[in-house]
DSSP file (Angstrom, degrees, kcal/mol; ACC not computed):
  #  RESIDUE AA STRUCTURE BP1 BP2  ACC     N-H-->O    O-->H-N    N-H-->O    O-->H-N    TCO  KAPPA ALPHA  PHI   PSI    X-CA   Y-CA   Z-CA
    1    1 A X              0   0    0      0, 0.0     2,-0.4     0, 0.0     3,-0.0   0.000 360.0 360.0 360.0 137.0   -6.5  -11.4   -9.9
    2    2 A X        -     0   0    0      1,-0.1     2,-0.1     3,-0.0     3,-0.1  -0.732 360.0 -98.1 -94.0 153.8   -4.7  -12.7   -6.6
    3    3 A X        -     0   0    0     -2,-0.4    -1,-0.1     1,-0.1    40,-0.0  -0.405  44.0 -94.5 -67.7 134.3   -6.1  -10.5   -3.3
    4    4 A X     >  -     0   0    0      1,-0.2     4,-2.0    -2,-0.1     3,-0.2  -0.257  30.6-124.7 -81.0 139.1   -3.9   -7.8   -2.2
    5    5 A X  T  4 S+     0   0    0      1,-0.3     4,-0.3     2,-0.2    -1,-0.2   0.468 112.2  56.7 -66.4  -8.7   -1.4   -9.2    0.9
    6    6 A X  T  4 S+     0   0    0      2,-0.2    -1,-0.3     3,-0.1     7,-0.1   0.504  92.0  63.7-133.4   9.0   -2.9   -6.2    3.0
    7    7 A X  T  4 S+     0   0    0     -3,-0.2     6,-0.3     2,-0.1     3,-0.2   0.828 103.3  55.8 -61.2 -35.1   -6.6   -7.2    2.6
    8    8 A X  S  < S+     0   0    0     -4,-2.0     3,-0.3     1,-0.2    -2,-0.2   0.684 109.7  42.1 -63.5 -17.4   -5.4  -10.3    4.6
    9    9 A X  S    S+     0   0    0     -4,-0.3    -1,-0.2     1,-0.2    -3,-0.1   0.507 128.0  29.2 -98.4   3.7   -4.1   -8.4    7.2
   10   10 A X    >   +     0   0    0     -3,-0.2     3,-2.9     1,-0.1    -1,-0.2  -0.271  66.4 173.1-143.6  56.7   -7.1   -6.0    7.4
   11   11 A X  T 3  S+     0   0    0      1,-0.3    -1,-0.1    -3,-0.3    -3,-0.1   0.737  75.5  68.0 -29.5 -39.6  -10.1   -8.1    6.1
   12   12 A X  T 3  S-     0   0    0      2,-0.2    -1,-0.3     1,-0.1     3,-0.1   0.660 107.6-130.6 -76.6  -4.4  -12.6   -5.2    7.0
   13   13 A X  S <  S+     0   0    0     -3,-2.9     2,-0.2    -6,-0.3    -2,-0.1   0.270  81.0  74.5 107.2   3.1  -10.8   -3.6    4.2
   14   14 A X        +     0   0    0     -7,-0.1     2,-0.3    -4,-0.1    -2,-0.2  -0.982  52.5 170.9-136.7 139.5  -10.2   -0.3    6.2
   15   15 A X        -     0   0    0     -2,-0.2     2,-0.5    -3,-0.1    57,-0.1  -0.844  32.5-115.6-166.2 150.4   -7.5    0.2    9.2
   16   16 A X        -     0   0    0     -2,-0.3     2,-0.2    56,-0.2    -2,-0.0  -0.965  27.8-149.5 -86.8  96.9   -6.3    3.5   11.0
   17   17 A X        -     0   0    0     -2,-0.5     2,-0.9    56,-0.0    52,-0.1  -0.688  11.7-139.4 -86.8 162.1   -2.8    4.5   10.6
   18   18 A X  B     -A   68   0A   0     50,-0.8    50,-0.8    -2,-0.2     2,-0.8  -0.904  21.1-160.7-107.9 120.9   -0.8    6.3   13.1
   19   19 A X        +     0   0    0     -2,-0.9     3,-0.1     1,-0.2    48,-0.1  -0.808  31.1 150.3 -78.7  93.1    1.4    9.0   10.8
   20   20 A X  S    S+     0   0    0     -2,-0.8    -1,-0.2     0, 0.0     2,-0.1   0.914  82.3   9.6 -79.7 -38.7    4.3   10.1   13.1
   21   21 A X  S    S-     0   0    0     -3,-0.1    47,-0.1    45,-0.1     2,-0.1   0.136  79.5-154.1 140.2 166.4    5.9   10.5   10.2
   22   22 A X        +     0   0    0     -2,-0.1     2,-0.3    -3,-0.1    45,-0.1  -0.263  22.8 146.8-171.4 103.6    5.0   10.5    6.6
   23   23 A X        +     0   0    0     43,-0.3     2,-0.5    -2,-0.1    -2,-0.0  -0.953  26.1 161.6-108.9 159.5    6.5    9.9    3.1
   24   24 A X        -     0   0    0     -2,-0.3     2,-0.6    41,-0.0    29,-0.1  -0.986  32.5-111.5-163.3-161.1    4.7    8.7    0.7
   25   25 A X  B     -B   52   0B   0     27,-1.0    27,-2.0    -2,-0.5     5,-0.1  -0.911  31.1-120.6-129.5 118.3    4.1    8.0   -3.4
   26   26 A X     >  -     0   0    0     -2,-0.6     4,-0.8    25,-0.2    25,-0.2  -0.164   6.9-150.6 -63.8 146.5    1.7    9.4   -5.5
   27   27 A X  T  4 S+     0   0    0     23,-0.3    24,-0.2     2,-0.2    -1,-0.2  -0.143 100.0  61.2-107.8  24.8   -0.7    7.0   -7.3
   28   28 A X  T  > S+     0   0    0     22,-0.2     4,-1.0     2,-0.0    -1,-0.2   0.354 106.1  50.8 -47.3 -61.1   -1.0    9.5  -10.2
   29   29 A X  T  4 S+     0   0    0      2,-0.2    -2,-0.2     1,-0.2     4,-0.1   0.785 113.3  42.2 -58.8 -25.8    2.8    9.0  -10.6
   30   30 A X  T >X S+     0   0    0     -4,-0.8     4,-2.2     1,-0.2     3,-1.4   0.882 109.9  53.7 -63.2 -46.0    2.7    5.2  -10.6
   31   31 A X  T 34 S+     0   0    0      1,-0.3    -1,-0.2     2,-0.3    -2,-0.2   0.520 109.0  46.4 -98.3 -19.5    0.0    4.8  -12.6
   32   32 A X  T 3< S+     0   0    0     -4,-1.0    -1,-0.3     2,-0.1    -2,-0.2   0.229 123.7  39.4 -90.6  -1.5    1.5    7.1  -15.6
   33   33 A X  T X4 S+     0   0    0     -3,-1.4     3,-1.7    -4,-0.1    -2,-0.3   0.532  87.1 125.0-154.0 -44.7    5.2    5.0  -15.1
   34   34 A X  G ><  +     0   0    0     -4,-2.2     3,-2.0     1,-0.3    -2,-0.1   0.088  57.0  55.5 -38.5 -49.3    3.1    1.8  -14.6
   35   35 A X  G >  S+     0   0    0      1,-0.4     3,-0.9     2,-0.2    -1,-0.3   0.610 103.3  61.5 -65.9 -27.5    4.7   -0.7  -17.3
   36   36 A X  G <  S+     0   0    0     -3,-1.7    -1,-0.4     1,-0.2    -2,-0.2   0.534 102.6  48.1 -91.7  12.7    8.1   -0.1  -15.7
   37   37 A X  G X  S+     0   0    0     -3,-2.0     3,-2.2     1,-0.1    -1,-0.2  -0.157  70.7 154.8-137.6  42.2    6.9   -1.5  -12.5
   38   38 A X  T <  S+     0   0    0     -3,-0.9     2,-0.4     1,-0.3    -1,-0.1   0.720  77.5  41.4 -38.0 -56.9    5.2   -4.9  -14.2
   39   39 A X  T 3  S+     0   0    0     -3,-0.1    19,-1.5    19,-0.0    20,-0.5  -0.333 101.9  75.7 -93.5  36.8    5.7   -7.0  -10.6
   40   40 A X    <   +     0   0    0     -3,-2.2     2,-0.2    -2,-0.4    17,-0.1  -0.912  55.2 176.0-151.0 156.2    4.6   -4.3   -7.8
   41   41 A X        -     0   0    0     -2,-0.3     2,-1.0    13,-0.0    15,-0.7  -0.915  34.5 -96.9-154.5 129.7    1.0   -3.1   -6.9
   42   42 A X  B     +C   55   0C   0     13,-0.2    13,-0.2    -2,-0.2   -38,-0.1  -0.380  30.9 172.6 -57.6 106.7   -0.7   -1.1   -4.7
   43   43 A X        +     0   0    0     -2,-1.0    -1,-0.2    11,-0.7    12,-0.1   0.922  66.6  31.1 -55.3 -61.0   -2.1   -2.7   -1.7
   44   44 A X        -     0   0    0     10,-0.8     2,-0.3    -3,-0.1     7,-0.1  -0.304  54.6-169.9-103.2-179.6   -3.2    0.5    0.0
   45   45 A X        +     0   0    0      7,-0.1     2,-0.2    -2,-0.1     7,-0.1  -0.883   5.6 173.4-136.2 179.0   -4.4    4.2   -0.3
   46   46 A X    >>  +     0   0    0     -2,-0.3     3,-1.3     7,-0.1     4,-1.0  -0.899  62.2  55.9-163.5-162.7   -5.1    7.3    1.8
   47   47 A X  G >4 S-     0   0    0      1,-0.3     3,-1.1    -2,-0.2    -1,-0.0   0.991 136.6 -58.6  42.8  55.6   -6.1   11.0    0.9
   48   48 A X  G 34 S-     0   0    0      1,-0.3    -1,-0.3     2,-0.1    -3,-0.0   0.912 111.5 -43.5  52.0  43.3   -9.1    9.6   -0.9
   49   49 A X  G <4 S+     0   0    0     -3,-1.3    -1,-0.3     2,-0.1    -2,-0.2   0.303 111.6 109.5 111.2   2.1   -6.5    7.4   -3.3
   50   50 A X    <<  +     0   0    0     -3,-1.1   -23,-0.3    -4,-1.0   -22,-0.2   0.092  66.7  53.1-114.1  26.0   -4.3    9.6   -3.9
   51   51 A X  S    S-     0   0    0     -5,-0.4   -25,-0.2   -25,-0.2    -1,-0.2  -0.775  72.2-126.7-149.6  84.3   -1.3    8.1   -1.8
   52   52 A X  B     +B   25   0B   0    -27,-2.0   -27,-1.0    -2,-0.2    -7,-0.1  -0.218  29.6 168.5 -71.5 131.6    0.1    5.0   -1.8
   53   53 A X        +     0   0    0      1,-0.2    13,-1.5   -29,-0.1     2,-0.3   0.908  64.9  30.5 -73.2 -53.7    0.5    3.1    1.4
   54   54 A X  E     - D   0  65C   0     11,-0.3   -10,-0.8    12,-0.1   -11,-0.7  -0.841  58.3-164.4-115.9 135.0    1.2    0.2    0.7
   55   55 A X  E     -CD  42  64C   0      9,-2.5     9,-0.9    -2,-0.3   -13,-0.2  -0.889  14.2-159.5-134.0 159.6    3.3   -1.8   -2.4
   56   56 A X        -     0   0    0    -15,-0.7     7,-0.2    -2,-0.3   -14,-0.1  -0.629  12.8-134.4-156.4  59.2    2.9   -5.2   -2.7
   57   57 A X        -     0   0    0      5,-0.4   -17,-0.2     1,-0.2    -2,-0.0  -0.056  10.9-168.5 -25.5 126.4    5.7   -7.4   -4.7
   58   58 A X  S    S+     0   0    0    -19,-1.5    -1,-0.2     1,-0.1   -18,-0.1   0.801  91.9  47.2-101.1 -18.6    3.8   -9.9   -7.2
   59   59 A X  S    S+     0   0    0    -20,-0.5    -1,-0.1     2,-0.0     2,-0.1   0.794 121.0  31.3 -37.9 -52.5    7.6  -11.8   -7.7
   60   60 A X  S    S-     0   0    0    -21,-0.2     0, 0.0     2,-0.1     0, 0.0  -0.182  83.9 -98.7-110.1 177.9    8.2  -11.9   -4.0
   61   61 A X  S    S+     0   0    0     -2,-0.1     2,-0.3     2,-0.0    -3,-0.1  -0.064  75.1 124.6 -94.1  31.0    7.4  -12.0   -0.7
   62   62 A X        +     0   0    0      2,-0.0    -5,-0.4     0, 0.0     2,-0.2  -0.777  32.2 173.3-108.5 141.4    7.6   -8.5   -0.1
   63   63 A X        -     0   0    0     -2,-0.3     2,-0.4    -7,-0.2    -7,-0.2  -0.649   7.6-170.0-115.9-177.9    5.5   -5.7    1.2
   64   64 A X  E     +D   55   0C   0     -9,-0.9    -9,-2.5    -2,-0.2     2,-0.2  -0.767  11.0 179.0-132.1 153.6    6.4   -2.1    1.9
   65   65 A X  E     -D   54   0C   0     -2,-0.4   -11,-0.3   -11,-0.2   -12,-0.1  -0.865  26.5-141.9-137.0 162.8    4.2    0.6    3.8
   66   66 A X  S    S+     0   0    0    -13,-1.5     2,-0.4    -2,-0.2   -43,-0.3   0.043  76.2  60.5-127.0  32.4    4.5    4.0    4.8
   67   67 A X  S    S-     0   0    0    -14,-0.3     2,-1.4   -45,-0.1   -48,-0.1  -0.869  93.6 -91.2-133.8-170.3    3.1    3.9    7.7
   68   68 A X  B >   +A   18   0A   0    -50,-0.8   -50,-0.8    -2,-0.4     3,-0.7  -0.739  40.7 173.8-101.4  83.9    3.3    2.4   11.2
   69   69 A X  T 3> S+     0   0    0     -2,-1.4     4,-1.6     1,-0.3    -1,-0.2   0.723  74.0  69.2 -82.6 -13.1    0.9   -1.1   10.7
   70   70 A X  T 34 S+     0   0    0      1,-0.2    -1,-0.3     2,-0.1    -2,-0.1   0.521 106.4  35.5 -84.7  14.7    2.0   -2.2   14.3
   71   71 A X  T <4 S+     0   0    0     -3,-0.7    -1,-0.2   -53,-0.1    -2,-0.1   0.114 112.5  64.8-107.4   4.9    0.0    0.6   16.0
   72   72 A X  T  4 S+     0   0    0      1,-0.2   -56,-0.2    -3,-0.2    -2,-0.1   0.937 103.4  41.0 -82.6 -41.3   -2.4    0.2   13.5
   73   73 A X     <        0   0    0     -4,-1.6    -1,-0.2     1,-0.3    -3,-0.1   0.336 360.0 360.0 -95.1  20.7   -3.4   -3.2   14.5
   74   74 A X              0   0    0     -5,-0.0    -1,-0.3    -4,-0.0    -2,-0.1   0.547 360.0 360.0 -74.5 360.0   -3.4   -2.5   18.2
Protein backbone atom coordinates (compact mmCIF):
# COMPACT_ATOMS: atom_id res chain seq x y z
CA UNK A 1 0.00 0.00 0.00
CA UNK A 2 1.86 3.38 -1.04
CA UNK A 3 1.90 6.02 2.22
CA UNK A 4 -0.72 8.62 2.22
CA UNK A 5 0.85 12.10 0.50
CA UNK A 6 -0.27 13.91 3.92
CA UNK A 7 1.77 11.56 6.25
CA UNK A 8 4.75 13.18 4.28
CA UNK A 9 3.79 16.38 5.12
CA UNK A 10 2.93 15.61 8.79
CA UNK A 11 5.31 12.66 9.67
CA UNK A 12 4.17 12.86 13.44
CA UNK A 13 0.99 11.66 11.97
CA UNK A 14 -1.13 14.41 13.78
CA UNK A 15 -1.35 18.29 12.87
CA UNK A 16 -3.74 21.14 14.22
CA UNK A 17 -6.03 22.64 11.76
CA UNK A 18 -7.21 26.12 11.90
CA UNK A 19 -11.25 25.79 10.82
CA UNK A 20 -12.25 29.35 9.74
CA UNK A 21 -14.37 27.72 7.75
CA UNK A 22 -15.56 24.27 7.31
CA UNK A 23 -17.03 21.85 4.73
CA UNK A 24 -16.39 18.70 4.76
CA UNK A 25 -17.35 14.79 3.58
CA UNK A 26 -18.50 12.10 5.58
CA UNK A 27 -16.38 8.99 5.65
CA UNK A 28 -19.50 6.85 6.28
CA UNK A 29 -20.64 8.24 2.86
CA UNK A 30 -17.48 7.38 0.96
CA UNK A 31 -16.94 4.31 2.24
CA UNK A 32 -20.67 2.96 1.30
CA UNK A 33 -20.03 4.71 -2.54
CA UNK A 34 -16.44 3.48 -2.35
CA UNK A 35 -16.09 1.33 -5.75
CA UNK A 36 -17.19 4.50 -7.65
CA UNK A 37 -14.24 6.35 -6.42
CA UNK A 38 -11.43 3.36 -7.37
CA UNK A 39 -8.40 6.16 -7.65
CA UNK A 40 -9.11 8.65 -4.49
CA UNK A 41 -8.39 7.96 -0.77
CA UNK A 42 -8.52 9.48 2.32
CA UNK A 43 -5.44 10.94 3.61
CA UNK A 44 -6.92 12.62 6.63
CA UNK A 45 -9.72 12.57 9.47
CA UNK A 46 -11.21 14.69 12.22
CA UNK A 47 -14.29 14.20 14.59
CA UNK A 48 -12.76 10.93 15.70
CA UNK A 49 -12.86 9.70 11.82
CA UNK A 50 -15.71 10.66 10.93
CA UNK A 51 -14.76 13.64 8.45
CA UNK A 52 -12.63 13.62 5.73
CA UNK A 53 -9.92 16.06 5.46
CA UNK A 54 -8.03 15.23 3.18
CA UNK A 55 -8.46 13.15 -0.49
CA UNK A 56 -5.64 11.98 -2.02
CA UNK A 57 -5.66 11.11 -6.00
CA UNK A 58 -3.87 7.56 -6.59
CA UNK A 59 -3.89 8.50 -10.72
CA UNK A 60 -2.55 11.98 -10.07
CA UNK A 61 -0.74 14.42 -8.43
CA UNK A 62 -3.47 15.74 -6.57
CA UNK A 63 -4.52 16.48 -3.09
CA UNK A 64 -7.57 18.26 -1.77
CA UNK A 65 -8.22 19.43 2.03
CA UNK A 66 -10.66 21.07 3.85
CA UNK A 67 -8.92 22.82 5.85
CA UNK A 68 -6.26 25.62 5.99
CA UNK A 69 -2.71 23.36 6.00
CA UNK A 70 -0.65 26.69 5.71
CA UNK A 71 -1.61 27.74 9.30
CA UNK A 72 -1.45 24.39 10.13
CA UNK A 73 2.17 24.05 9.50
CA UNK A 74 3.17 27.32 11.02
Amino acid sequence: DLLSVMADFYPRGTTLGVKYHHQGIRVDYYKKYEEKFPNLRVGAYSHDGRIAESLEFLNRPAVGVQYHPEKALI
